[in-house]
C-alpha positions, 0 to 999 in steps of 0.5 A, spaced: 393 490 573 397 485 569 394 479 565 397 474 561 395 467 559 401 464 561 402 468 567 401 463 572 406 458 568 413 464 568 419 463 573 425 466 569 426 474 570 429 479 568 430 486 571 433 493 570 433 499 573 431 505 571 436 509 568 440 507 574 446 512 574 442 518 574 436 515 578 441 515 583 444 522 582 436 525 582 435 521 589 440 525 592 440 531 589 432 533 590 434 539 586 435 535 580 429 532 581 426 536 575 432 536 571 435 533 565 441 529 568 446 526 564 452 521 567 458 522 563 465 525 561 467 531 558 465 533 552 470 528 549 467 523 553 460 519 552 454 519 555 454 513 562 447 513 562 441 520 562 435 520 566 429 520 562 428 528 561 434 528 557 432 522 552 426 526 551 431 531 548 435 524 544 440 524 549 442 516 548 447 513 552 454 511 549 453 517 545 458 522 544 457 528 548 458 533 545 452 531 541 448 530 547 450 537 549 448 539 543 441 536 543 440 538 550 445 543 552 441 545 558 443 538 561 447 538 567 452 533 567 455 529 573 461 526 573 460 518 575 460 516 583 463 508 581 463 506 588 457 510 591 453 506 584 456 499 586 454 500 593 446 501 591 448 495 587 449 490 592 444 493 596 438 491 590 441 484 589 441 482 596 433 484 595 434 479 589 437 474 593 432 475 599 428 471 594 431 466 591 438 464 590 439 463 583 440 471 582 445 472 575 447 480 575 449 482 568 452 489 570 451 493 576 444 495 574 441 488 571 439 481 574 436 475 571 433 471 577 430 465 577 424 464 581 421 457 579 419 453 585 419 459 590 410 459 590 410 456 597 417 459 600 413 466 598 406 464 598 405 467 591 406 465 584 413 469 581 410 474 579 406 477 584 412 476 588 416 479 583 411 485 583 413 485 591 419 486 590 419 492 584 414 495 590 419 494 595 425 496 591 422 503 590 419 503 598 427 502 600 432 505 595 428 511 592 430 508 586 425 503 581 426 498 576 422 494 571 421 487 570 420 481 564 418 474 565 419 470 561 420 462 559 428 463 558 433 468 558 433 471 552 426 473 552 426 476 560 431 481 558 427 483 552 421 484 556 424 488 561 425 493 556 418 494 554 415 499 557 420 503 562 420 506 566 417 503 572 415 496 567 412 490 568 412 486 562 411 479 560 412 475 554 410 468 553 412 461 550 406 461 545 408 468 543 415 468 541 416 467 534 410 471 533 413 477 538 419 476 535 418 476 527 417 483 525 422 485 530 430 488 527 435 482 528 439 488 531 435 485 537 438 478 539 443 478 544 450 477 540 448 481 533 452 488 533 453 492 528 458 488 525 454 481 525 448 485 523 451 489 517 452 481 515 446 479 517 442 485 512 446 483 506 444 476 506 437 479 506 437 478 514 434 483 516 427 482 521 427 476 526 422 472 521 426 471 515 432 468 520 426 463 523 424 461 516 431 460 514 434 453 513 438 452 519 443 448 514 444 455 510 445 459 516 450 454 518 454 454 513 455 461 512 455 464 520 458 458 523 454 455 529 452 463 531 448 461 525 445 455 529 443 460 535 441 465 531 436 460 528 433 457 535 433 464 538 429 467 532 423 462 534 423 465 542 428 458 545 433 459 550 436 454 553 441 457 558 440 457 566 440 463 571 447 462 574 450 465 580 456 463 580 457 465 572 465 468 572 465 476 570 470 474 563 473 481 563 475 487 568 477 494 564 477 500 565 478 507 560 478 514 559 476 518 553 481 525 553 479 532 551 484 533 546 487 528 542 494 525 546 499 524 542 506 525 548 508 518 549 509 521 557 501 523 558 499 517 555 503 513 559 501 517 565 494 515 563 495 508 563 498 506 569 492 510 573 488 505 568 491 499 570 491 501 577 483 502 578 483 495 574 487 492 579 484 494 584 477 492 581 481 485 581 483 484 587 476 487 589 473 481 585 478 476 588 479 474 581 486 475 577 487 476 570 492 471 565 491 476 558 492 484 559 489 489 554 491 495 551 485 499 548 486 505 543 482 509 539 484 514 534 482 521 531 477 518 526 475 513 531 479 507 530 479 502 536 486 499 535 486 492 541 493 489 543 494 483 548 499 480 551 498 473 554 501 472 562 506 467 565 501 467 570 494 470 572 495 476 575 491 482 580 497 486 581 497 493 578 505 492 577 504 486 573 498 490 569 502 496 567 509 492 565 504 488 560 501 494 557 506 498 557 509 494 552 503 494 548 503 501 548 511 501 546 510 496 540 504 501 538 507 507 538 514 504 535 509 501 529 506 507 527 508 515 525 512 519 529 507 523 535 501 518 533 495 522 537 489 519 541 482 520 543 481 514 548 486 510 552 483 504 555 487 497 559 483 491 561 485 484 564 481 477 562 481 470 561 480 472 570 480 466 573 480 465 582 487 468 584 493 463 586 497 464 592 504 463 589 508 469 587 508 466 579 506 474 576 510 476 571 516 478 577 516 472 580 517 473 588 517 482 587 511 480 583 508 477 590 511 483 594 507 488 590 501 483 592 501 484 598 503 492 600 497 493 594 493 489 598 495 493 605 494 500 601 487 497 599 486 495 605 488 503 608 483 506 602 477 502 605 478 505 612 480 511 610 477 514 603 481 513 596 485 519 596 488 518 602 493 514 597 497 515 591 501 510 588 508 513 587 508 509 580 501 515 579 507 520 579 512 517 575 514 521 568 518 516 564 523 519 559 521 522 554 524 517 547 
């Protein structure tokens, strides 16, 4: 049973699976049903995602592993099946999308939906039918998800997250401030650590103190994130659900079992990086115009490099150049034999694919599109492994 003064006025949703990774592991695998399942990499790695046996342990996700095997060394832990997760993921937005059209995916696990004017389609309030539909999900996919409604974005998101799993949570407009003003500033959407280091040495440190500042002063010292900051501490969000929003970035990265510093490994993990990403592009039908190199070091650095294109690009030829550079440049900048613990590539700036050969190579550049594009093509009939690109195997000379 769910009540709420406002309940019958709320059309903005937002809703989460449950653990989604792991659900989806423990659905498959009835052995594991009892078990605490962690999703991830080796003990260098960090936790994906942990079911919710493995939290009562205090496993987190993006918590390095090897504390996560230390607080749950019992643990079993599953290497990540992307394609298998992004095929549930289509199957549950599609349920999404069955009852309305304004379906906004953050990730393969979430959704915002935006059901205002859908009563007489469904011959329910949102609510209901979005009770419907949490049951149904359940009933089909084995997996289950919790829901938030709220008036706006903002709100919806942080109502999903009260009460997992299997939530259903509601936050209305008259309550928000109130809701909200106790609450850590660590909780609004754009404040991570950094931003809320700064909030706290302004004397920032709950949601209230942020709603009763003078917006001016906010301004002046946070810029117009300050003026955001001030109107989502009163639980206002203007924002619309928008399908059509474009994904800002595609990457891909590895966490190694030991530090790398053989520039040849190193590059033998880039180009398969830049492949996947690739290959995510032209999935995606989107192409990038700035490549990314990410490294990070063994006192937990990030160092981020970029490298803006002639052109936009999806081929996985145009993307390794590109960081294979930044990789040089970074290198050659630093300490003989500099080691790693991470290597990440990335494209952003994505925008709709030209049809023009204009990458980075021109014509060739085009050529490679398309044999990459067959080989994609060949993957989806056959299975991934059925191809390695050459490149995967290429060893570069040693400086």
């Amino acid at each position: 049973m769910l009540r709420h003064p406002e309940l019958g006025d709320l059309s903005i949703a937002h809703i989460d699976c449950d653990a989604f990774y792991a659900s989806v592991e423990k659905r498959d695998r009835q052995e594991l049903r009892d078990q605490p399942v962690i999703v991830g990499g080796g003990r260098r790695g960090v936790v994906t995602t942990c079911c919710y046996i493995a939290r009562t342990f205090g496993v987190r996700s993006a918590m390095p592993m090897f504390k996560a095997l230390a607080a749950c060394p019992q643990a079993v832990v599953l290497t990540p099946d992307f394609p298998k997760y992004r095929a549930e993921s289509r199957r549950l937005m599609n349920m999404m999308r069955d009852l309305t059209p304004l379906v906004q995916p953050l990730s393969l696990d979430e959704a915002w939906l935006d059901l205002s004017g859908t009563e007489r389609l469904h011959g329910a309030q949102p609510a209901l039918t979005l009770a419907r539909l949490q049951s149904r999900i359940e009933a089909e996919t084995g997996l289950t998800v919790s829901v938030g409604l709220a008036p706006n974005k903002f709100l919806a998101k942080i109502a999903s997250d009260l009460d997992k799993p299997r939530g259903f949570s509601v936050i209305g407009g008259v309550e928000a401030e109130t809701f909200l003003a106790e609450r850590s500033v660590r909780l609004l959407p754009g404040v991570g650590p950094v931003m809320a280091r700064d909030l706290e040495r302004a004397g920032f440190e709950r949601i209230g103190q942020i709603a009763r500042a003078e917006p001016k002063a906010l301004a002046a010292r946070f810029g117009d994130f300050g003026l955001r900051l001030h109107t989502m501490a009163h639980g206002r969000d203007s924002r619309s659900v928008d399908p059509g929003q474009v994904r800002k970035s595609i990457s891909a990265e590895t966490t190694f079992e030991a530090d790398l510093s053989d520039p040849v490994d190193l590059d033998g993990q880039l180009v398969h990086l830049a492949e996947r990403v690739a290959r995510q592009a032209r999935a995606a039908g989107q192409a990038g115009r700035v490549a990314t190199l990410k490294l990070k070091d063994p006192e937990f650095r990030i160092l981020t490099r970029r490298r803006t294109l002639v052109s936009p690009t999806q081929t996985a030829r145009t993307l390794i150049a590109a960081a294979r550079d930044l990789l040089a440049l970074e290198l050659a900048s630093g300490p003989p034999r500099r080691a790693f613990r991470l290597i990440g590539v990335g494209l952003s700036d994505l925008s709709a694919p030209t049809d023009a050969g204009n990458d980075l190579f021109g014509e060739d550049d085009a050529r490679s599109l398309a044999a990459e594009r067959a080989a994609d093509s060949i993957r989806a009939r056959f299975g991934p492994a059925i191809l390695n690109p050459a490149r995967s195997l290429e060893r570069k000379p040693r400086p």
